[in-house]
N, C-alpha and C positions, 0 to 999 in steps of 0.2 A: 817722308813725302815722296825720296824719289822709287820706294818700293812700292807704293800703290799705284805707280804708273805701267805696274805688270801687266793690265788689260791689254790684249792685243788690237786695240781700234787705233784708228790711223791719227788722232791726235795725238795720245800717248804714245806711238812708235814716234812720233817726230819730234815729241821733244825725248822721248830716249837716246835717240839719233844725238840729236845737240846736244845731250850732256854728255855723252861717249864723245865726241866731238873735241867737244872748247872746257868742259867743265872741269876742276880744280880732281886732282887723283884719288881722291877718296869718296868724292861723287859720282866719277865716270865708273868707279870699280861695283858701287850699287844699280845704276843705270845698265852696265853690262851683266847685269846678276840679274838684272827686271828681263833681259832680252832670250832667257834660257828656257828652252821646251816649244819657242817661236819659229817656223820658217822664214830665217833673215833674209833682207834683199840684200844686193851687190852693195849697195851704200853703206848698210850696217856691217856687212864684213869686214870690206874699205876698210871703218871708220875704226872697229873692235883693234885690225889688224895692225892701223896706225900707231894707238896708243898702247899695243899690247895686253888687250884685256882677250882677246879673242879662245883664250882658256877657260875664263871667269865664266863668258856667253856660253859653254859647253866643253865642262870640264870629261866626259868621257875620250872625248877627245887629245887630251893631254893627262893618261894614266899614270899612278906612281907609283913606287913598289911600297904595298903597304907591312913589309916587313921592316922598314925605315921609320914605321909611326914613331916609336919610342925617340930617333934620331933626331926625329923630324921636333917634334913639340918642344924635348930637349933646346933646340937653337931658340926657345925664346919667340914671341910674336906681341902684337899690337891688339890688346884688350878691346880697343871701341872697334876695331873692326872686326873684331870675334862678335860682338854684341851685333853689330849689324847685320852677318852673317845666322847667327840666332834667330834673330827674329824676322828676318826676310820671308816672305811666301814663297818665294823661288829657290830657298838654299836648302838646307836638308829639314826644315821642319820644326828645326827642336821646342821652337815658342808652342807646336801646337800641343805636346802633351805635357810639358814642365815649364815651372814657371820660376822667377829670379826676381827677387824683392817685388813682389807681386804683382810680376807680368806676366803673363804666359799661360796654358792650359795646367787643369790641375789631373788629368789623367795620372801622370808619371811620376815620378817623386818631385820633391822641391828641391832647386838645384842651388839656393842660394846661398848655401857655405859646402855644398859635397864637396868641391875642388879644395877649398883650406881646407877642410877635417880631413880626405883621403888622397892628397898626394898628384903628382902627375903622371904615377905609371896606373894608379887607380884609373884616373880620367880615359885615359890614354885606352884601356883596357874594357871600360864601358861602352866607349863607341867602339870598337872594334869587336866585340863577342858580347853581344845587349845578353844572349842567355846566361854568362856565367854565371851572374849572380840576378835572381829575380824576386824578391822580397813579393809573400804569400798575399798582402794588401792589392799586389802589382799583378796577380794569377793573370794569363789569357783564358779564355774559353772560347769555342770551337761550335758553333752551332749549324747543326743540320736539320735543312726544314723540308716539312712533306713535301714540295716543290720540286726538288733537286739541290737549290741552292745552300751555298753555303757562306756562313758569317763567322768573322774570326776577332776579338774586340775583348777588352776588359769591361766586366761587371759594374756600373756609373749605379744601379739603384732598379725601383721597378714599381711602375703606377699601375695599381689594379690588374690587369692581364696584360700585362705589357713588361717587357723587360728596357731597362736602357742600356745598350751597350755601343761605346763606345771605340772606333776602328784606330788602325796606324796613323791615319790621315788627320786621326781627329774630329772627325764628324761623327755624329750621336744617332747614331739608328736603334729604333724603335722596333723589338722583336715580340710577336705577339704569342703567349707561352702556349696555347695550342695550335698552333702553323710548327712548331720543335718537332720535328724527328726523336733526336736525340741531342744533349749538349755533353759535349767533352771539357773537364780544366787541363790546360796545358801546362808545360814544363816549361816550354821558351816564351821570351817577350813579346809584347807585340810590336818593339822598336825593329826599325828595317833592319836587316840583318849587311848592306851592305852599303849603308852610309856613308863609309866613307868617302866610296868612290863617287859619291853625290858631288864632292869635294874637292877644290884644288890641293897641291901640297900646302899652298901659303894659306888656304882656307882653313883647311884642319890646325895648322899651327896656331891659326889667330882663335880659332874658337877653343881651342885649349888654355890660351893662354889666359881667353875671356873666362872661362869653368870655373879656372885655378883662384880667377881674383876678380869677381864682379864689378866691385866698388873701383877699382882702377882705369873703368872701361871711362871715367869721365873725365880723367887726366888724360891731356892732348899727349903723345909721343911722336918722337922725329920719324918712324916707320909713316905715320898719318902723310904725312907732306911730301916724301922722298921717294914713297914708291911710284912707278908707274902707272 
């Protein structure tokens, strides 16, 4: 609920404000994730800078070194706030090309046992270099149209003259197979290639932790209550 209060209109910034505010830690840490890619007022800074979320609101702001990833995910995180981080519209995405016991987009693989089957240097290793491993189902392709423009998306199907392809972002554009220049298949993914830094450190650790063990994201843990 309080991720669809992303809209930037003045009702939903005000109760963003309030739950950044008074609201219980694991609330306000969603509310300040609604508040990211917005021109905050002085109140919202205020309030981020109170309870310590003001990372969350704009994590480029507070960089980490991501040669520490392995380190980092290593110390262990808090699953339901990995999940929340997942499928937030304002975090890095991940709901919108893969999905977890069937939530999510189906663009990308299904992510709902990778992290049991492959490990957490596997995990670790996906989001940090999307191309090392890109499984041939998963191709990008690279379309140039007589226009000038260009479209960059995996392969979803194709009605009559029309191709579907689908972008990073997740949204489904419609290429019409004579407007093609020419179309390229590519070698890298089409997951953003710098993710992470979309990401607090504590971000990344908890959506690793979430990857590793889905089913765990519904067990309350002491991290839920005791963070800031």
């Amino acid at each position: 609920a309080v991720a669809a209060l992303s809209a930037p209109d003045a009702k939903a910034r005000g109760m963003l404000s309030e739950l950044v505010d008074h609201a219980p830690a694991s609330v306000a840490r969603q509310a300040a994730r609604s508040l990211r890619a917005l021109e905050r007022t002085d109140g919202e800074r205020e309030a981020l800078r109170k309870r310590g979320l003001d990372s969350i609101a704009d994590p480029t702001t507070h960089p980490w070194a991501l040669d520490q990833a392995e380190a980092v995910a290593a110390e262990g995180g808090d699953p339901a706030e990995g999940q929340r981080i997942f499928y937030h519209p304002k975090g890095p995405g991940c709901f919108r090309c893969h999905r977890i016991e069937g939530r999510g987009g189906r663009i990308g693989p299904d992510l709902t046992v990778f992290g049991r089957e492959s490990g957490r240097v596997r995990v670790v290793t996906s989001l940090l270099k999307p191309n090392q491993e890109v499984s041939p189902q998963f191709t990008a392709w690279r379309m140039a149209m007589k226009d000038g423009t260009l479209h960059t998306g995996q392969m979803m199907g194709e009605q009559g003259d029309v191709l579907l392809i689908s972008d990073e972002s997740g949204e489904l554009l419609r290429i019409v197979k004579d407007d093609i220049e020419e179309q390229q298949a590519l070698d890298v993914s089409i997951m953003p290639q710098d993710l992470a830094l979309q990401m607090t450190r504590e971000e990344f650790r908890d959506l690793v932790a979430f990857l590793l063990d889905p089913e765990s994201a519904a067990v309350p843990t002491e991290n839920s209550s005791t963070r800031p």
